[in-house]
ZAMARGU-4260 file (C-alpha; in steps of 0.2 Angstrom, whole numbers, plus 5000, padded with zeros to 4 digits):
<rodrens>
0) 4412/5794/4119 | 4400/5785/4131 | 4390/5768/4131 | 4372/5771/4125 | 4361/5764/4138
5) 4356/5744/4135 | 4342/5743/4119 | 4344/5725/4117 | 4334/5714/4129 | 4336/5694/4130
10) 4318/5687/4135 | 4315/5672/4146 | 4301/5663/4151 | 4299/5654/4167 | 4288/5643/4176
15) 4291/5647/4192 | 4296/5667/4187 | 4298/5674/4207 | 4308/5657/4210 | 4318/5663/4196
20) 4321/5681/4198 | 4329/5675/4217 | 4338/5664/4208 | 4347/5676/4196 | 4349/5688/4208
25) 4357/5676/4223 | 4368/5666/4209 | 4374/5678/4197 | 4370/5694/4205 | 4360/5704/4193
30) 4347/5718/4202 | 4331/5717/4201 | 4324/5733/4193 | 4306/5730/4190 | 4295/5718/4194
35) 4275/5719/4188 | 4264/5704/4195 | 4250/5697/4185 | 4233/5692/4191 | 4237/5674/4197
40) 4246/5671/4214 | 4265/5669/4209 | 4263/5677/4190 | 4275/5688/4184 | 4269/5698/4168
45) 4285/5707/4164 | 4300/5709/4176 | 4318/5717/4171 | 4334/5713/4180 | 4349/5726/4177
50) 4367/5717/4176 | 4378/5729/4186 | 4391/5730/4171 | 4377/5734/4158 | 4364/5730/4152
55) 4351/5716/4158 | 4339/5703/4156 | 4319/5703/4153 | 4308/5690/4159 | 4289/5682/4163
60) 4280/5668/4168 | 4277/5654/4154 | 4257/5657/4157 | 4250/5675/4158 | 4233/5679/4163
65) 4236/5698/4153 | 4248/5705/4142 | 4247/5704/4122 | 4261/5691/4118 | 4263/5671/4121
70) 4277/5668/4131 | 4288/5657/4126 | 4290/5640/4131 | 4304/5640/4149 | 4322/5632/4146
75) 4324/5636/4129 | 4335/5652/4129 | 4353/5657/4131 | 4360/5674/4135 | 4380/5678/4136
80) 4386/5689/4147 | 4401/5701/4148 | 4409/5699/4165 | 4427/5705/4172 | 4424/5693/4188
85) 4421/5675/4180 | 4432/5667/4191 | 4422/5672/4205 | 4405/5672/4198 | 4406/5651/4191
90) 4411/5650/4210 | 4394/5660/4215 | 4384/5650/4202 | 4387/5633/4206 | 4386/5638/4225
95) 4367/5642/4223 | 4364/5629/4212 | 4366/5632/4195 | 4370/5617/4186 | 4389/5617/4176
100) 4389/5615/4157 | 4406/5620/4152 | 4417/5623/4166 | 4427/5640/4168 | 4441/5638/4156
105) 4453/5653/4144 | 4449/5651/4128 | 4458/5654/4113 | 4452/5668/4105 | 4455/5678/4123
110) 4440/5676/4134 | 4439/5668/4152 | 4423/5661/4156 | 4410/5644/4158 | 4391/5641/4154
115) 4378/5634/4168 | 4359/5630/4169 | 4348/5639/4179 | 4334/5627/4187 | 4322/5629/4173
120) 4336/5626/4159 | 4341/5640/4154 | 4359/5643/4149 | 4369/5656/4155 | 4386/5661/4149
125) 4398/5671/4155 | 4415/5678/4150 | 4427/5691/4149 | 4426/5692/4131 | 4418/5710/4125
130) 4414/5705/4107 | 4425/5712/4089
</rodrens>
C-alpha cells in the first residue's frame, strides 16, 4: 500500500515572505515548489515548499494586494515535521539562524528531535516520531 500524496497543508504568513522561503529552504531544506508573486515588489500571494520526506508547507505574505482570504497575522503558527535526520538538521538550523527552543533531545515516547524559531517566530519542530 502506498502513501497518498500530502492533503494536509500548514499555512504560514510572513512579512518578509521571499526572505522566508530562503530561509526555509537554506535552514531546513524543504524545496521550493511554487512560488506566485503579488502585485507589490516583494509579495508572495501563495507559495508551496515540498519537504523531501513528504509532505510540505504553504505560505504568503501577511499583506496581499489579491487573493480572496486575510492572511494571518506572521509568528503565530507551528508545524511538526517527520524527519529521519534530526541530529543533522538542529545542526543545519541553528547554523543559518534559526533560533533554538527545545534543544535536540530523545524523548520518552521514542522520538529524537528539538523546536527552533524561524526569524518571524514561527516554530518549527522536528523529530523522528511518525505519529500512532
Amino acid at each position: 500500500m502506498s502513501t497518498p500524496p500530502p492533503t494536509c497543508w500548514p499555512t504560514l504568513s510572513y512579512v518578509d515572505a521571499p526572505k522566508a522561503i530562503r530561509f526555509l529552504v537554506e535552514a531546513f531544506g524543504f524545496e521550493e515548489h511554487l512560488v506566485v508573486p503579488g502585485e507589490a515588489a516583494g509579495e508572495v500571494v501563495h507559495c508551496e515548499l515540498v519537504w523531501p520526506e513528504g509532505g510540505g508547507v504553504m505560505l504568503g505574505s501577511t499583506a496581499r494586494s489579491v487573493g480572496e482570504v486575510e492572511a494571518t497575522t506572521a509568528g503565530q503558527g507551528s508545524v511538526y515535521v517527520v524527519t529521519d535526520r534530526p541530529d543533522e538538521l538542529h545542526a543545519k538550523a541553528l547554523a543559518n539562524g534559526a533560533t533554538e527552543i527545545r534543544g535536540l533531545r530523545d524523548e520518552d515516547y521514542g522520538s529524537r528531535g528539538f523546536t527552533v524559531a524561524d526569524p518571524e517566530g514561527n516554530r518549527w519542530s522536528f523529530g523522528t516520531y511518525r505519529g500512532a
